[in-house]
C-alpha positions as CSV (number, residue, x, y, z in Angstrom):
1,X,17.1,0.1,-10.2
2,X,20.5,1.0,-8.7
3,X,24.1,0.0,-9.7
4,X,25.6,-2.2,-7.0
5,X,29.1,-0.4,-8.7
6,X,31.1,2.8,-8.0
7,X,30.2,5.0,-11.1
8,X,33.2,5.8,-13.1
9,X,35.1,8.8,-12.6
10,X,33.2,10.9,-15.5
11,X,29.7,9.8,-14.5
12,X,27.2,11.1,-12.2
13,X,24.5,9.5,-10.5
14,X,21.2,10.7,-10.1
15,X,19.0,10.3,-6.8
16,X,15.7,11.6,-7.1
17,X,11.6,10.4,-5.8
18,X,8.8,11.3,-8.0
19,X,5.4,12.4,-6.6
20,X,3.4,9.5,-7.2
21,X,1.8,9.4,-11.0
22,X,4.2,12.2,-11.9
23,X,7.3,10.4,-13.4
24,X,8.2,13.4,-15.1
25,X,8.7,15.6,-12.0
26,X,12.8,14.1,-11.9
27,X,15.0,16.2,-9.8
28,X,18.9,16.1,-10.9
29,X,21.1,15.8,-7.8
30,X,25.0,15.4,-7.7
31,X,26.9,12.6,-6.8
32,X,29.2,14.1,-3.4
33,X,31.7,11.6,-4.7
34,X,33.4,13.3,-7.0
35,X,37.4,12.2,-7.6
36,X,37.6,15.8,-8.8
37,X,37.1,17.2,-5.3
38,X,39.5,17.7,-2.5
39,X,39.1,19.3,0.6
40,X,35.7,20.8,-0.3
41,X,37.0,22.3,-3.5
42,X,36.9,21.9,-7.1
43,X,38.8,22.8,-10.3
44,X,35.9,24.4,-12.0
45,X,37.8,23.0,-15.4
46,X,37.7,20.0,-14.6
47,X,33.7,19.8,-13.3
48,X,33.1,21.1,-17.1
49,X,34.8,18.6,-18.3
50,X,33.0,16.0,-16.6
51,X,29.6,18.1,-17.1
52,X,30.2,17.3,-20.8
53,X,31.3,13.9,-20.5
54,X,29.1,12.0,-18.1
55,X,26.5,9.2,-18.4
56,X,24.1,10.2,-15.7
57,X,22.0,7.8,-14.2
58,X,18.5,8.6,-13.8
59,X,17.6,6.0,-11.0
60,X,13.9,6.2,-10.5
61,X,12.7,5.5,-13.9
62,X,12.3,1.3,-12.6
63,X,8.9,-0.1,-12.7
64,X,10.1,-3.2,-11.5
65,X,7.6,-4.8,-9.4
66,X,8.0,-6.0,-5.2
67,X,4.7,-8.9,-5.7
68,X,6.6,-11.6,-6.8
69,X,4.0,-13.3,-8.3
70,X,3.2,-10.6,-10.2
71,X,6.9,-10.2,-11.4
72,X,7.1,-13.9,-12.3
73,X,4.1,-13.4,-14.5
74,X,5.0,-10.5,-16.1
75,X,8.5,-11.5,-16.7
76,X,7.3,-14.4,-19.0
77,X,5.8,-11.2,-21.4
78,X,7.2,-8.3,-20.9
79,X,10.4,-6.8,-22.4
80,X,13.4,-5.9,-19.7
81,X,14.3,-2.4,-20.9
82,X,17.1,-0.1,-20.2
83,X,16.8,3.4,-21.7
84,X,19.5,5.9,-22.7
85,X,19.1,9.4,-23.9
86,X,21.6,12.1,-25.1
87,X,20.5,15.5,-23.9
88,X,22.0,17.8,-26.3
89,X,20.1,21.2,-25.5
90,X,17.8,22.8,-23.2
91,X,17.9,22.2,-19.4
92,X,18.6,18.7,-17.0
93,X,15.0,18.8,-16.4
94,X,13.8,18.8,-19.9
95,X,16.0,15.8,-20.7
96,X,14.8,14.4,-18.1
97,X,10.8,14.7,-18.5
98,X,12.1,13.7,-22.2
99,X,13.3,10.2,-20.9
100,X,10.5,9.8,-18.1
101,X,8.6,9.8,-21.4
102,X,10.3,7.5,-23.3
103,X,9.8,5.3,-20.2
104,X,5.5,5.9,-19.9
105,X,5.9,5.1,-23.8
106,X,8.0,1.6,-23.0
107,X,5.3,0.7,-20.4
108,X,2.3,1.4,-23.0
109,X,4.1,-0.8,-25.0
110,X,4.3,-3.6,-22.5
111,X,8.1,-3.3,-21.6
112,X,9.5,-3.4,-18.1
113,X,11.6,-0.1,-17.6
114,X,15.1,-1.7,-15.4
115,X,17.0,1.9,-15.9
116,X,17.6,4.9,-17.4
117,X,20.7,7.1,-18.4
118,X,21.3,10.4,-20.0
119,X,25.0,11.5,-21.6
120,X,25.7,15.0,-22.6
121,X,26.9,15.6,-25.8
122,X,26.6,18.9,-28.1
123,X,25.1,16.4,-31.0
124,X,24.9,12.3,-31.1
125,X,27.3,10.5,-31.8
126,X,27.5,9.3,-35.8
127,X,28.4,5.6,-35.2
128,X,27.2,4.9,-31.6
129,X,24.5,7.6,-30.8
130,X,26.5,7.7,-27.5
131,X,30.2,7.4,-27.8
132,X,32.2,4.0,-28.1
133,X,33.4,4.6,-24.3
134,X,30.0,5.3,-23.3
135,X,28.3,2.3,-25.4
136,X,30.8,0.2,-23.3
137,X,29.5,1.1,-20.2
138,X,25.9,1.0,-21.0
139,X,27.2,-2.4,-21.9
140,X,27.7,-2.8,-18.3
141,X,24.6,-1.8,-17.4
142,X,22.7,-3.9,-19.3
143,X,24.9,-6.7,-17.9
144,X,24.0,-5.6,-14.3
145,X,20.1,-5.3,-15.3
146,X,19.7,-8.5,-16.7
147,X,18.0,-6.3,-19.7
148,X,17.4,-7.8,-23.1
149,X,16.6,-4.3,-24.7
150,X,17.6,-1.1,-25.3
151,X,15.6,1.6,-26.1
152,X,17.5,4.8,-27.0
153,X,15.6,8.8,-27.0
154,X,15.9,9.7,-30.6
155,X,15.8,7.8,-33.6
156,X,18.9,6.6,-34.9
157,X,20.2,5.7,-38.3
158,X,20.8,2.0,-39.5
159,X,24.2,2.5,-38.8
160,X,23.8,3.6,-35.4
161,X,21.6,0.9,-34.6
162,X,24.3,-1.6,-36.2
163,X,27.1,-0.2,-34.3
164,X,25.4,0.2,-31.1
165,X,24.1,-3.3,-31.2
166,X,27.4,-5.2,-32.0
167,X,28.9,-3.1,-28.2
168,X,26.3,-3.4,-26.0
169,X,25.1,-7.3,-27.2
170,X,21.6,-6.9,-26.8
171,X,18.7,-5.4,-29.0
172,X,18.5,-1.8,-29.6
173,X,15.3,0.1,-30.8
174,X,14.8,4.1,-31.1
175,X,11.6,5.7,-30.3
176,X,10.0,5.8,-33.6
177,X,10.1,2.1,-33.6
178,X,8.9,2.1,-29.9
179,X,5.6,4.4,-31.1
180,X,5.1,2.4,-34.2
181,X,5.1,-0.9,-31.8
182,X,2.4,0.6,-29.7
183,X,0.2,2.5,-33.1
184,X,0.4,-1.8,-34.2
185,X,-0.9,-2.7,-30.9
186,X,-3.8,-0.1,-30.6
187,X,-5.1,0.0,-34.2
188,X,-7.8,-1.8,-34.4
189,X,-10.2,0.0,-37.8
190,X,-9.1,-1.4,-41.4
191,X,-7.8,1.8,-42.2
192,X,-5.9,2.2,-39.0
193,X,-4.0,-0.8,-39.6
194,X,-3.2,0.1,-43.1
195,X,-1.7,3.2,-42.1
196,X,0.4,1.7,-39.1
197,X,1.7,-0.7,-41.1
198,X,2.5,1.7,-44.2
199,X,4.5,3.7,-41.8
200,X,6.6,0.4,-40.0
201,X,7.4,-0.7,-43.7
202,X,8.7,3.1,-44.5
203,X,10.8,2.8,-41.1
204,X,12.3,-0.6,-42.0
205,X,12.9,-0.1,-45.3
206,X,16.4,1.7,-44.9
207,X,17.6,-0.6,-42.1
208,X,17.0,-4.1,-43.3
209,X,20.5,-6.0,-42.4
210,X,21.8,-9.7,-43.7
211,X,23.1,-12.3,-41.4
212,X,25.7,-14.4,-42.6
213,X,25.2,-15.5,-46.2
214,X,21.7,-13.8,-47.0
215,X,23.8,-10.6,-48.5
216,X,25.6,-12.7,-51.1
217,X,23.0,-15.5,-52.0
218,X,21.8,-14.8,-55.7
219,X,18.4,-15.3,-56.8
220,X,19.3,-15.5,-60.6
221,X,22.1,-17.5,-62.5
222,X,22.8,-21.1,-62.6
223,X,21.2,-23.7,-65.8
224,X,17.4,-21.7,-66.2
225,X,18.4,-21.1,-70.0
226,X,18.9,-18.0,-72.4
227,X,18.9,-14.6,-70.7
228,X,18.7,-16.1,-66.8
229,X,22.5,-16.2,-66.1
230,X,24.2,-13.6,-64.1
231,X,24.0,-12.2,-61.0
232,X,20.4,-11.8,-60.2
233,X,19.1,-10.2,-56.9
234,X,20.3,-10.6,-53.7
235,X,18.3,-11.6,-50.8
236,X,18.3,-8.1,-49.0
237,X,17.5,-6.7,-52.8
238,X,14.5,-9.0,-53.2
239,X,13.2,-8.4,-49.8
240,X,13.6,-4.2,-50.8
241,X,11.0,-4.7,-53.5
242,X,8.2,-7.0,-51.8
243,X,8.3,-4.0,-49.5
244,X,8.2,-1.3,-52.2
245,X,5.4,-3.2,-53.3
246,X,3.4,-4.0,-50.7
247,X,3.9,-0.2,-50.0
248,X,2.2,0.4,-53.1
249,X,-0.6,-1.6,-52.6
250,X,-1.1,0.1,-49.0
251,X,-1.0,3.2,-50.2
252,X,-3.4,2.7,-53.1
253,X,-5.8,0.9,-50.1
254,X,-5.9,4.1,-48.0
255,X,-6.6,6.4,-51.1
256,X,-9.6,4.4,-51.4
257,X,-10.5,4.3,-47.8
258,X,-9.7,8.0,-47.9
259,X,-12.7,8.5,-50.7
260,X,-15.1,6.9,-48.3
261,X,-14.4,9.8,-45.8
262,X,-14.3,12.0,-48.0
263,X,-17.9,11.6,-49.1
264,X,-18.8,12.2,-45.5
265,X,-17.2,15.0,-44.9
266,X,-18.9,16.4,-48.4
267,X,-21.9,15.0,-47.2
268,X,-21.7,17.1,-43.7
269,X,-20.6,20.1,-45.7
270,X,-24.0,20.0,-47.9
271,X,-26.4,19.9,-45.1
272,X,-24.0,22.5,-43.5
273,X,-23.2,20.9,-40.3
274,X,-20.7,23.0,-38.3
275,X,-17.3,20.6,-37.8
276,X,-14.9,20.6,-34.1
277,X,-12.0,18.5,-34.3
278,X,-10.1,17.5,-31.0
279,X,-6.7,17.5,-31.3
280,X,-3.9,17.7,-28.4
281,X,-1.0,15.6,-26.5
282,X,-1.5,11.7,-26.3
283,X,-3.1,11.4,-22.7
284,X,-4.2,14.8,-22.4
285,X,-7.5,13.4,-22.1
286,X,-9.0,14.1,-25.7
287,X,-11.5,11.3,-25.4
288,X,-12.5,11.9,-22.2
289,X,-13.5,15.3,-23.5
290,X,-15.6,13.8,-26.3
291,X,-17.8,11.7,-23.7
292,X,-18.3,14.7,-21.6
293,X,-19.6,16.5,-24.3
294,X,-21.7,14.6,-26.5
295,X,-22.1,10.9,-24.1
296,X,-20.5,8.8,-26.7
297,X,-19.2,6.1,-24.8
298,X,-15.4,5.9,-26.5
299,X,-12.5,4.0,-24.8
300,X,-10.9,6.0,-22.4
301,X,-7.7,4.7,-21.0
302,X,-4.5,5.9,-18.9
303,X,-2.0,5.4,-21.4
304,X,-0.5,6.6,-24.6
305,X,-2.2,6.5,-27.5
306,X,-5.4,4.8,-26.4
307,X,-7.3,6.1,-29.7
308,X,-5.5,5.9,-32.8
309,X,-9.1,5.6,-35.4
310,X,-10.9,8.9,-35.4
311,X,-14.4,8.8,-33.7
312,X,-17.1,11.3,-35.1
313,X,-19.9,12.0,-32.8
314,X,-22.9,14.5,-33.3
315,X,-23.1,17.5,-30.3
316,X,-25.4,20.2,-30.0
317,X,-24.6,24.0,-28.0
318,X,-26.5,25.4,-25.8
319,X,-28.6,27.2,-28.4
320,X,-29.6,24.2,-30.0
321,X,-27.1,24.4,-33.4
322,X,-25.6,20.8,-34.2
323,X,-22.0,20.0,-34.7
324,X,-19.9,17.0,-35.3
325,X,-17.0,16.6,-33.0
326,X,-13.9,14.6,-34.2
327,X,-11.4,13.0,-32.2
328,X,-8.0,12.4,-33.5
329,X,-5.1,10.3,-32.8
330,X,-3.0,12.4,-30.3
331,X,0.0,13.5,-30.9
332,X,3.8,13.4,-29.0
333,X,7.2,15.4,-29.3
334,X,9.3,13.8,-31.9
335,X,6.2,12.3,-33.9
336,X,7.7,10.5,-36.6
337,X,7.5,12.2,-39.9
338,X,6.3,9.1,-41.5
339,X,3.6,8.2,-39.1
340,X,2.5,12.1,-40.0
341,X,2.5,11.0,-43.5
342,X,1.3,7.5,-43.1
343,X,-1.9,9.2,-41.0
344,X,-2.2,12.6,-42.8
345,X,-5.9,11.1,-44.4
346,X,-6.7,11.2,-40.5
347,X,-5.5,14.2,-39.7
348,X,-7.1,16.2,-42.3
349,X,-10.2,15.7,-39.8
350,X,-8.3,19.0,-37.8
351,X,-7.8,20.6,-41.2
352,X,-11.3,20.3,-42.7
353,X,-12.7,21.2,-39.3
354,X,-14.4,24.9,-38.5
355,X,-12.9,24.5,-34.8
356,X,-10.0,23.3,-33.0
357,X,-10.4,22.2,-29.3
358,X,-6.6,22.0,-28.8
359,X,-6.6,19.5,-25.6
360,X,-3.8,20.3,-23.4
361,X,-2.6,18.3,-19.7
362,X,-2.5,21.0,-17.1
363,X,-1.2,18.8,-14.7
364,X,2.0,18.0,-16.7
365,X,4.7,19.1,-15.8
366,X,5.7,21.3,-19.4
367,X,2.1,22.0,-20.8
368,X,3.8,24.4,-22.8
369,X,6.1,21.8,-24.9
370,X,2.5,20.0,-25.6
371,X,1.0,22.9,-27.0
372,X,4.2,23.8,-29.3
373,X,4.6,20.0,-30.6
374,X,0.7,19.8,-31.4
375,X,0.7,23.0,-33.0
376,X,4.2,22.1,-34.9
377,X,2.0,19.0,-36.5
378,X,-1.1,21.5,-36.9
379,X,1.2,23.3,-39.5
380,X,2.5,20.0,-41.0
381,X,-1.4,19.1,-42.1
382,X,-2.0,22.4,-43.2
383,X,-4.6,23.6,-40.3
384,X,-2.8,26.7,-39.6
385,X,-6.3,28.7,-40.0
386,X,-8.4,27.2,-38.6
387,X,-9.7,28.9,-35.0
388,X,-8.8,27.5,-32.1
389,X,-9.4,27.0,-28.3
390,X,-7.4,25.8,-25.8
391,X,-9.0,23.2,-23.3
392,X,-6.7,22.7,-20.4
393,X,-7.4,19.5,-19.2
394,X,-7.1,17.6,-15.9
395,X,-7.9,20.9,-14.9
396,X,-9.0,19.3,-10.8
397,X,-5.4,18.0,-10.3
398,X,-3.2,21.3,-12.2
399,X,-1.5,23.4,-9.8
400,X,-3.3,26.9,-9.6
401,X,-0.1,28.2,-10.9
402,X,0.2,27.0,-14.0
403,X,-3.6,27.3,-14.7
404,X,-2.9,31.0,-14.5
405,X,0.1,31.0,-16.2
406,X,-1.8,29.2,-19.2
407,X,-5.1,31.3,-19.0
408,X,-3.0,34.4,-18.9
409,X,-0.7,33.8,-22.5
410,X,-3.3,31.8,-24.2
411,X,-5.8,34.1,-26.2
412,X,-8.8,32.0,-25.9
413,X,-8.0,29.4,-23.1
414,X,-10.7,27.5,-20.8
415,X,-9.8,25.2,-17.9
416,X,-11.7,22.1,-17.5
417,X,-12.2,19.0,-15.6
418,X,-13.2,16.4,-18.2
419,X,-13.0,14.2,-15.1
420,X,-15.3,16.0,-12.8
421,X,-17.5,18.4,-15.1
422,X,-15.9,21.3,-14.1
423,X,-15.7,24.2,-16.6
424,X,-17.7,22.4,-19.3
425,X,-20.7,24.1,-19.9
426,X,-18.6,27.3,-20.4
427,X,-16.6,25.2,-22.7
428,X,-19.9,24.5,-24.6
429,X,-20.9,28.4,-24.4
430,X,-17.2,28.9,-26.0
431,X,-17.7,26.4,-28.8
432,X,-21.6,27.9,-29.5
433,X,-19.8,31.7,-30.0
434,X,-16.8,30.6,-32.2
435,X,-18.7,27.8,-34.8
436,X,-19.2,30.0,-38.2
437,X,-22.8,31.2,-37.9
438,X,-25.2,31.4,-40.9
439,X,-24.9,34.3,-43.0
440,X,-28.6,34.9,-43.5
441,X,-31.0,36.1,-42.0
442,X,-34.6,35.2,-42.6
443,X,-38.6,35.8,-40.8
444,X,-40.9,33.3,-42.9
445,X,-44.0,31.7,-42.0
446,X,-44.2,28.2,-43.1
447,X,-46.7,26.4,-43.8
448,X,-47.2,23.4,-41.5
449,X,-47.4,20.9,-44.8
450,X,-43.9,21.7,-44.9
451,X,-42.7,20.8,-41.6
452,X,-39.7,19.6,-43.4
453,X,-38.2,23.1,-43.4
454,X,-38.4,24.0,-39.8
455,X,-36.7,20.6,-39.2
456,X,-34.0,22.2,-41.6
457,X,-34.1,25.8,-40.0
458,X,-33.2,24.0,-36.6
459,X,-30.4,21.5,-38.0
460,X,-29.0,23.6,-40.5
461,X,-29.5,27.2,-38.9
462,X,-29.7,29.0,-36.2
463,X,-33.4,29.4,-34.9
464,X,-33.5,32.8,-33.0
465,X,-37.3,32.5,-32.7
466,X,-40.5,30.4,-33.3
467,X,-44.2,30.9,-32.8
468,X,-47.0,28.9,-33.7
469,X,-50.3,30.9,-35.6
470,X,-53.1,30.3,-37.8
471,X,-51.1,30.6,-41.1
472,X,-48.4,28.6,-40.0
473,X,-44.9,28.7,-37.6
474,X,-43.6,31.6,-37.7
475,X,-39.6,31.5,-38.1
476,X,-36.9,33.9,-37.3
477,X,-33.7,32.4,-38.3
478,X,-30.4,32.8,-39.5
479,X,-29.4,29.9,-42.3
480,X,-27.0,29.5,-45.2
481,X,-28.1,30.9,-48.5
482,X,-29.7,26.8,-49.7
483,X,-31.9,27.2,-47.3
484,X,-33.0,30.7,-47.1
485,X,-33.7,30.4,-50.8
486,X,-36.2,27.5,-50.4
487,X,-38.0,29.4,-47.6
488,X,-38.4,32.9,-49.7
489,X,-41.5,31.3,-50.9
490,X,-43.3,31.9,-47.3
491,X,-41.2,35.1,-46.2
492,X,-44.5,37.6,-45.9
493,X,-44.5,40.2,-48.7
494,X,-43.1,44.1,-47.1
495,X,-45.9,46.1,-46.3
496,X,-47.0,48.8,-48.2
């Protein structure tokens, strides 16, 4: 949504179209209008000064709507947003994808994106995030919107949030609390609740704020009797420890849920069921994969953070071994470190796993920015050896380019079309040759009373061949050292 006013003399205006679905693919152009210019020329000292100084507009980031109706009916639930970044390093474009972003995470969560500005500083500002003069004129923005929230690119302290709030007269949020709003709104299994709400009472802990007398009323004092008068709490105190408490109980409540994983994960481990865990950007198309692969039927939706529970689903390869295949919550630059905390008894379905399929959007415009914040959480739960493939998605709308690019500096890279089918029975051929493979190898011949065994040899180990004589079924296989101990009983005796 454009400005109806001149921009002020330090701020530049950007005019750009995105390729439809592509929000991300912003292009910077400057305003011709510059004061700073005359006769075609410009005092280069002056153009840095503005450079570092100037609130840039980033015009196309609007999802207001032209059906009226529509409008009218989303007005009456949506949030009118405007958001502001501070692009601090890097290029214009990467603060720019940052923001378009921050504006496909404000739709997810149900907010109407009005506009969007970026100001360039060398670090945030300590009160504002921005700058008093700048919070001013986002003040005027918001006036000129008709927004009732601002969303800003980073996550601010309580101060910031104080101080920006008391200039610009509307709400402010950062984009922690953004993806914590939409984790709330898309959690739907006991334990996934637990752990959104764990990590919204961690966030809001430090920036509970009093209005008006709730920072001086006491809780103790007055005619209760012997050792009662005094002070007591305060409000704000009192509300600090329900939270520390509930906290308490939370975490105690996902320990326990945490158990009840845990004994399927040992129980996996026993019967020696190889483990993949999906892990990638949110929106990379994670779940999509997991359908394609094993027919599981899981929600699959265009938008962030469509799957926050973890869905385990049993797969087989090509040569027949069985697998589970785990998806996981997906992951975005900037992740709050206590989300990664609060959801770290997910995650440890990536470290606990034999394979990563690291899911990556080949159509985006940075795939490389995916892969370094997914790997950057990767370290955080410990998952740093574990093998891994990279699955570039989405692989039918990429541009050749950057497949190439991506094949060409990943080690063990496939491109895929979760979409379409394309690439993913080589994908399945991958996943057969990297799974750990039984470390024994065994020729029996099993009686067919104990049919039980060959059902083992096929789910637990890998069946390189099988006939059917007089005696029995005669196995080839390799399997884990359990099993080949409980068929050495029928392995035929050397010859002599």
């Amino acid at each position: 949504m454009t400005s109806s006013s001149s921009p002020s003399q330090d701020t530049k205006r950007f005019a750009h179209t995105y390729p439809e679905g592509l929000r991300a693919d912003a292009l910077m152009e400057e305003d011709v209008a510059w004061s700073h210019e005359i006769d075609g020329e410009r005092d280069g000292d002056q153009f840095d000064r503005s450079e570092r100084a100037a609130l840039r507009r980033v015009v196309g980031l609007s999802t207001e709507l032209e059906d009226v109706t529509e409008v009218e009916y989303r007005q009456l639930r949506l949030e009118r947003v405007v958001l502001v970044g501070v692009w601090t390093s890097g290029t214009a474009q990467d603060a720019e994808n940052s923001l378009a972003e921050l504006a496909a995470l404000a739709e997810t969560a149900g907010a109407l994106v009005l506009d969007g500005v970026i100001q360039r500083r060398d670090k945030p500002d300590a009160a504002t995030y921005i700058g008093s003069g700048k919070a001013e004129e986002l003040r005027d923005v918001v006036l000129e919107t008709g927004a009732d929230t601002v969303i800003c690119d980073g996550e601010l302290s309580p101060g910031q949030l104080i101080h920006l709030e008391d200039v610009v007269k509307v709400k402010v949020i950062d984009r922690t609390a953004l993806i914590l709003d939409i984790f709330a709104q898309h959690a739907k299994s006991r334990e996934g609740k637990a752990q959104v709400a764990l990590a919204q009472m961690q966030y809001m802990l430090p920036r509970l704020r009093g209005w008006g007398q709730s920072l001086s009323r006491q809780m103790g004092g007055g005619s209760g009797g012997l050792a009662t008068r005094g002070p007591g709490e305060t409000k704000i105190e009192t509300d600090r420890r329900r939270i520390r408490e509930k906290m308490a109980k939370m975490r105690r409540e996902i320990a326990e849920m945490k158990t009840g994983r845990e004994i399927k994960r040992a129980e996996r481990r026993r019967h020696k069921v190889p483990s993949v865990a999906i892990a990638g950007y949110t929106n990379a198309g994670k779940s999509s994969l997991l359908n394609r692969l094993t027919g599981a039927g899981v929600l699959v939706e265009n938008a962030l953070f469509a799957t926050l529970d973890p869905t385990v689903r049993r797969a087989e390869t090509p040569s027949g071994r069985l697998y589970t295949l785990a998806d996981t919550v997906g992951f975005v630059r900037h992740l709050p470190h206590d989300l990664v905390e609060a959801f770290r008894s997910t995650m440890e379905e990536v470290g606990d796993s034999d394979l990563i399929l690291h899911v990556v959007d080949g159509s985006h415009p940075d795939p490389e920015e995916q892969l370094a914040t997914v790997r950057e959480v990767i370290r955080e739960v410990g998952a740093t050896d574990v093998p891994e493939i990279v699955v570039i998605n989405k692989a039918d709308a990429a541009d050749p380019l950057v497949l190439q690019r991506l094949l060409r500096v990943e080690k063990r890279a496939i491109a895929v079309s979760a979409r379409t089918g394309r690439g993913i029975e080589q994908l399945r051929g991958l996943i057969d040759n990297e799974l750990p493979r039984p470390a024994v190898e065994v020729e029996a011949v099993v009686p067919y009373t104990e049919g039980r065994l060959v059902a083992r040899a096929h789910s637990e180990g890998e069946v390189i061949s099988e006939e059917h004589i007089p005696e029995g079924t005669l196995l080839k296989v390799r399997v884990h050292a359990e099993l080949a101990a409980d068929l050495a009983p029928y392995v035929p005796a050397p010859a002599l």
